[in-house]
Structures are given as structure tokens and as C-alpha cells.
Phi, psi and omega in degrees: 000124170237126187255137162270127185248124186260077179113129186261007160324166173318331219267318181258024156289298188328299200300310210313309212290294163349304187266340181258002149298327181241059155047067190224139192256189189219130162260123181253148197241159171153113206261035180220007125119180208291167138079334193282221179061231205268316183329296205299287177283067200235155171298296165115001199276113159292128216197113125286333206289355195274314230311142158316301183223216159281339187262341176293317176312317197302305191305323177302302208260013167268352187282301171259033165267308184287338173285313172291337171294277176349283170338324198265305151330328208205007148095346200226083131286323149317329176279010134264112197235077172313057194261003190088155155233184189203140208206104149222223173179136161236062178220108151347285173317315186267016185276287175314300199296310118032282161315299180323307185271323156290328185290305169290305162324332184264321175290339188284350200072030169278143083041066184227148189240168175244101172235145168278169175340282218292298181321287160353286166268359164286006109335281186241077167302007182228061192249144161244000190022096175268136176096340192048100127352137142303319167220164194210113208258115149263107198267098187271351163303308193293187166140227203212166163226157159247111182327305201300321198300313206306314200268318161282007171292330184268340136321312173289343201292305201274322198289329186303321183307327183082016161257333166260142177230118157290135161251082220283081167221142142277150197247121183260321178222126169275128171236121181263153206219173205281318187254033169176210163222152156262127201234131132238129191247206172301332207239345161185198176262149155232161170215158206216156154302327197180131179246150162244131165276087188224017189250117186310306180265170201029009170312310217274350202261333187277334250224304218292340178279019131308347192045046194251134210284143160320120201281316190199159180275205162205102208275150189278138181221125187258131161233168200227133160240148156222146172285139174243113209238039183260210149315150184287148178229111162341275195272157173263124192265152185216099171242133211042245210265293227275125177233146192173138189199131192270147185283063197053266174252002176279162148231137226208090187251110167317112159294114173241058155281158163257155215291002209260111180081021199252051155252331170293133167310333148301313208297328190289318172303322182260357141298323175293312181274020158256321158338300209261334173295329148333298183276321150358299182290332176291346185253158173266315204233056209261098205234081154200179214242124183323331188250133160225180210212143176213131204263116173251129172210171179256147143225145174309094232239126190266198186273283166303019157087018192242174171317156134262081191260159212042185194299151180238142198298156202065342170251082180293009176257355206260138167223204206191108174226103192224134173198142169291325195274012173317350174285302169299324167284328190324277175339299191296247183359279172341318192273351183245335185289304162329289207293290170325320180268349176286305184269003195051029174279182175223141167245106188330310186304340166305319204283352163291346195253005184305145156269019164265024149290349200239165180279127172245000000 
């Protein structure tokens, strides 16, 4: 069986190395080499506590037992970096949901602590939490990855099997055919049994002569990196609005400005420097360096905000693994989809996430 993987991203790194464990080979295509696309510019926060709901949570954090097995598995166990997050709000309203979402993680039997200020900061001394929180919730389970390092080691991984094959090509049109797909990229066809759509951009641009409805937007995730030389920070933090979390000698701050236009490059530069005034006020002890570099991507966000995983209706040869939470997620989703295309199967656990929930 030969499958075409569309984005070399974490997510179809995941798929490649995963399908070519049940002998199945792979083209894997991306013509911006392992590891760009959504990856590169990513937060990188390994995160069950967001789940939506009890059964989305349950799913995250069984996603992230297996990111750590993965890991463990391919040698860069050191590329999980389980340090906890520490999560508060001094906005009421989002202080209850903040309560809500530790209350259901404590019914699945996760692992969540309740610390005041002072407990906090004998953690993280050189935090100042500003405004006093009511409670300051810690998932010691949660922490980080480094995406890039992780996909390509499961790139080489897969290449090693002699069942993946990279293709530093973009695939401009697809035709599906009674026994495969037919793939045209600039420079020639290829034709395969069955393509996974696993790339953050241009799905919605292949699907359209298909009349297939839009699977996903593709919301901007802006980061602000700088160097940092202060006291160490530990936990990756979600305080208010300010999410940030340090890098060996970096700090790495998630803009949770809003994205409209934040591809002009001013517009983008001064989002960054309210970033840093932010975390500025979050610290005691403020040590980094005036210039910071600021990383702009996309990643894929569906309308109701869950993965989009399987085969898409009408096209059985055709499938689809797109998710914003792809850092966390990938592997896990890989290991169950890989297995459907391998086996003609169906996996239950998938199934909240199809993409024939949405109107075609």
C-alpha cells in the first residue's frame, strides 16, 4: 500500500513513522522541508486542562501519556519537558472557568493542586503574580515540547524503515480515481492508494474542486522570542491573558493580542512589545535583553475547535488530520488513524472528531 502525507509538520511526521510501523510505505510531501508549517512557530505546551469537555480532556491526556511513550520510544525522551504549568485569572469570570476545568480534570483522576500566591511563589520565585488571584491552579502532568527537534527525529525515524520517502515537492491538485489518487505538484504526478491531508495550509484550497465544505480556518499564532538571563522559570504560565514560558536561556511569549493584521509587520512588532510589557509586570526579577524576534504562523482552527480526523465523505481514499492542539496531539491521533488506513478499520475513539459532522 502507498500513502501520500500531505505536511511534514509534527502531525504528518507522527502519521509517516506510525504507517510505516504497519508496513505501509509513505511519500511524505512539503515543500518547506520537516518540522516548518505550524510546528516551527508553535507555543509548543503539552496541555490536556483546555479539553472542552470530560470526554475531550479524557482524550488530550491520554494524547499526552502516549507523547511521552513516543518519545521514549525514538530515543528524545529529553524532548518532554514535564515541568507543570501554573494557570490563574484575576478576572472573575475566567477564575470559575479556571475552577471548572480543575474540577472535571479531578473527576477523570488527574492530578491538579490549588496553590495561594505564597505557595506559588516558593515554586517560582521570581514570579510576582500581580492583582492576587484567588487560586492558582497546578497541572504538573502539562510542561512542553521541542516540536521541531521531536519531528524531525520521527522523520528520520520513518525514512530509516526504507518505507518513507520524502518529497521537498508542494501538491497543487488531487483527482481521485476508482483505485487511488492522482497528486500534481510543479514538477510531475504521482499516483497512490490513499492521501492524509495533514498539513495546516491549503487543505481547504485542494477540497474545493470537490465541493467539500471548509474543514478549517487558519487562525495566526503569533510568538515573541528573547533572550533570557534572569532566575529560572520553571512552569510554562497562563496568567490572565500573558502565556510564557522559558527556553534553556529564552523566553518564548504566546501573543494573546488580537491577530487582525497581525501580518503587517508593524502591526505585529507592537503586539510583541505589549507581550513583553506583560510579562514584565509578571516577574520580579526582569533580566532579558531589549530586541526580541518575532515568529508569525498559522495553525488550523475548526469551527468547533476539535480536531478534524478521518476519511472524508465520499472520498474513501482521501483522509484528513488537522488540529490546532497538534503539539499535543499528533502522535496519539497518528497511532489511531495509521491503524484505519492500514486495516481498513474504523476506531471509535476517532469518532467524535470526523469530518462529515460539519455540512457538506
Amino acid at each position: 500500500m502507498l500513502v501520500a502525507v500531505l505536511g511534514a509538520g509534527i502531525m504528518g511526521a507522527s502519521i509517516a513513522i506510525h504507517l510505516a510501523r504497519n508496513e505501509v510505505t509513505v511519500l511524505l510531501f512539503d515543500d518547506a522541508g520537516a518540522g516548518s508549517g505550524a510546528t516551527r512557530p508553535s507555543f509548543d505546551c503539552l496541555d490536556f486542562f483546555t479539553g472542552a469537555t470530560s470526554d475531550d480532556m479524557r482524550f488530550r491526556s491520554e494524547a499526552l501519556h502516549y507523547q511521552a511513550l513516543c518519545a521514549g520510544q525514538i530515543g528524545l525522551a529529553d524532548a518532554v519537558r514535564k515541568t507543570g504549568t501554573l494557570r490563574w485569572s484575576t478576572k472573575l469570570r475566567q477564575n470559575r472557568k479556571l475552577i471548572q476545568a480543575a474540577r472535571m480534570a479531578e473527576a477523570l483522576g488527574r492530578t491538579v493542586e490549588y496553590l495561594s500566591r505564597n505557595d506559588a511563589l516558593i515554586l517560582e520565585p521570581n514570579l510576582s503574580i500581580v492583582g492576587c488571584p484567588e487560586v492558582i491552579v497546578r497541572v504538573p502532568q502539562e510542561g512542553w515540547l521541542d516540536s521541531v527537534r521531536f519531528t524531525k527525529r520521527l522523520i528520520d525515524i520513518a525514512v530509516d524503515t526504507r518505507l518513507t520517502h520524502c518529497i521537498f515537492e508542494k501538491c497543487k491538485r488531487m483527482e481521485p480515481l476508482n483505485h487511488g489518487v492522482e497528486l500534481w505538484t510543479d514538477r510531475t504526478s504521482y499516483f497512490v492508494d490513499a492521501v492524509v491531508l495533514a498539513g495546516s495550509g491549503g487543505i481547504s484550497l485542494l477540497l474545493e474542486e470537490f465541493a467539500c465544505a471548509p474543514l478549517a480556518n487558519e487562525m495566526l499564532e503569533v510568538l515573541t522570542l528573547l533572550r533570557y538571563i534572569g532566575p529560572p522559570i520553571k512552569h510554562v504560565v497562563f496568567a490572565n491573558h500573558t502565556h510564557f514560558r522559558a527556553n534553556e536561556h529564552s523566553l518564548v511569549i504566546r501573543n494573546a493580542f488580537d491577530r487582525a493584521g497581525i501580518r503587517d509587520p508593524g502591526v505585529a512588532i507592537r503586539a510583541a512589545g505589549e507581550s513583553v510589557s506583560s510579562v514584565r509586570r509578571e516577574l520580579k526579577e526582569v533580566r532579558f535583553e531589549d530586541f526580541f524576534s518575532v515568529q508569525i504562523g498559522s495553525r488550523p482552527v475548526s469551527e468547533d475547535g476539535y480536531p478534524i480526523v478521518g476519511r472524508l465523505p465520499g472520498l474513501p481514499r482521501m483522509f484528513v488530520a488537522v488540529t490546532q492542539a497538534g503539539i499535543t496531539l499528533a502522535p496519539y491521533i497518528a497511532l489511531l488513524l495509521s491503524k484505519e488506513i492500514a486495516e481498513d478499520a474504523s476506531c471509535k475513539a476517532l469518532d467524535p472528531f470526523r469530518p462529515d459532522r460539519f455540512i457538506w
